[in-house]
Every structure is written in structure tokens, then in C-alpha cells.
C-alpha positions as CSV (number, residue, x, y, z in Angstrom):
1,X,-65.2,170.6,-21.5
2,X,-69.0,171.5,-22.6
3,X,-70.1,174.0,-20.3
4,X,-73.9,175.1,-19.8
5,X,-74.2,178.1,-22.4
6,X,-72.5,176.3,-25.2
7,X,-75.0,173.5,-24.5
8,X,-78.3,176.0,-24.2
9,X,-76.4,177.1,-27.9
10,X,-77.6,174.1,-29.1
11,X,-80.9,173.5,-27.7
12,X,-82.0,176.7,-28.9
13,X,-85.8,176.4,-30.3
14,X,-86.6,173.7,-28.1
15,X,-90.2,172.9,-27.3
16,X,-90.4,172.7,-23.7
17,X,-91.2,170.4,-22.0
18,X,-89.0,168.1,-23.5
19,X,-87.9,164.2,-22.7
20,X,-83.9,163.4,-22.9
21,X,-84.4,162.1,-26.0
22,X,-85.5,164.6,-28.1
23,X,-83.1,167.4,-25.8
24,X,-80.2,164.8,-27.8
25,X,-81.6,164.7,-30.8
26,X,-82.4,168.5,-31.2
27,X,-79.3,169.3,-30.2
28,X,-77.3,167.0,-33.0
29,X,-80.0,168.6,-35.5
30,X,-78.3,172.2,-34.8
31,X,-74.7,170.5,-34.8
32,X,-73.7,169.9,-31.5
33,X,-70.2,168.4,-31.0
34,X,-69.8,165.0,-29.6
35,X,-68.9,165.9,-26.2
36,X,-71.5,168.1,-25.7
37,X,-74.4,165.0,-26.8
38,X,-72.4,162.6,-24.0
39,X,-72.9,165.8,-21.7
40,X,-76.5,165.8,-21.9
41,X,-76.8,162.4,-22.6
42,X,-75.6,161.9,-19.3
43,X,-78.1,164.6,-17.3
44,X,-79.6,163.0,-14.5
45,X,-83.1,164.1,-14.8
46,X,-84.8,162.6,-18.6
47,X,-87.3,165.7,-18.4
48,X,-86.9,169.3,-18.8
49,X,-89.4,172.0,-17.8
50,X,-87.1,174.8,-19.3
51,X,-83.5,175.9,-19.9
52,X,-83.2,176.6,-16.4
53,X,-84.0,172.6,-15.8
54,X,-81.3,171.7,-18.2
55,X,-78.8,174.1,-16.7
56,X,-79.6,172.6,-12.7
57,X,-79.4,168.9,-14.4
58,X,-75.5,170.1,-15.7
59,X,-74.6,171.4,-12.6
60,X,-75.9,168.0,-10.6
61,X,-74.4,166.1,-12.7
């Protein structure tokens, strides 16, 4: 099971704010795993402020 600081592992560098979208894609650019693109692809919110927006998204999810 992905869990919230493996996933911030992969989104390291990102430009916040940030769409779904490019969260995904930046994440498969610094090699995330399968499971951990289905985790974020399915995040409720589509836009992040911050790490701290991505991490509340996991835990609603």
C-alpha cells in the first residue's frame, strides 16, 4: 500500500500549484510505481496548493 511519504518521494521538485495531471505525470518522470500513480490518480481534489494539499487529498481519499 502507497502511503503519503513514499508518494511526496516522488513528487519531489514539483511546481506548486499543480493540476492532477501534471502531479501524475511528474511523478512517473521520477519513477513512481504503478500503485502509487492509481493512488494519486485517484485524489479527490485535481489541484494542489502544496505537499500538505496532496497529503489531506490521501488521507480523504
Amino acid at each position: 500500500m502507497t502511503n503519503p511519504i513514499r508518494l511526496q518521494r516522488y513528487l519531489g521538485g514539483v511546481d506548486y500549484p499543480v493540476d492532477k495531471r501534471t502531479l501524475v505525470q511528474h511523478a512517473r518522470d521520477n519513477g513512481a510505481d504503478e500503485e502509487a500513480v492509481r493512488t494519486l490518480e485517484s485524489l479527490p481534489a485535481n489541484r494542489f496548493n502544496s505537499p500538505n494539499d496532496v497529503s489531506e487529498a490521501f488521507g480523504n481519499r
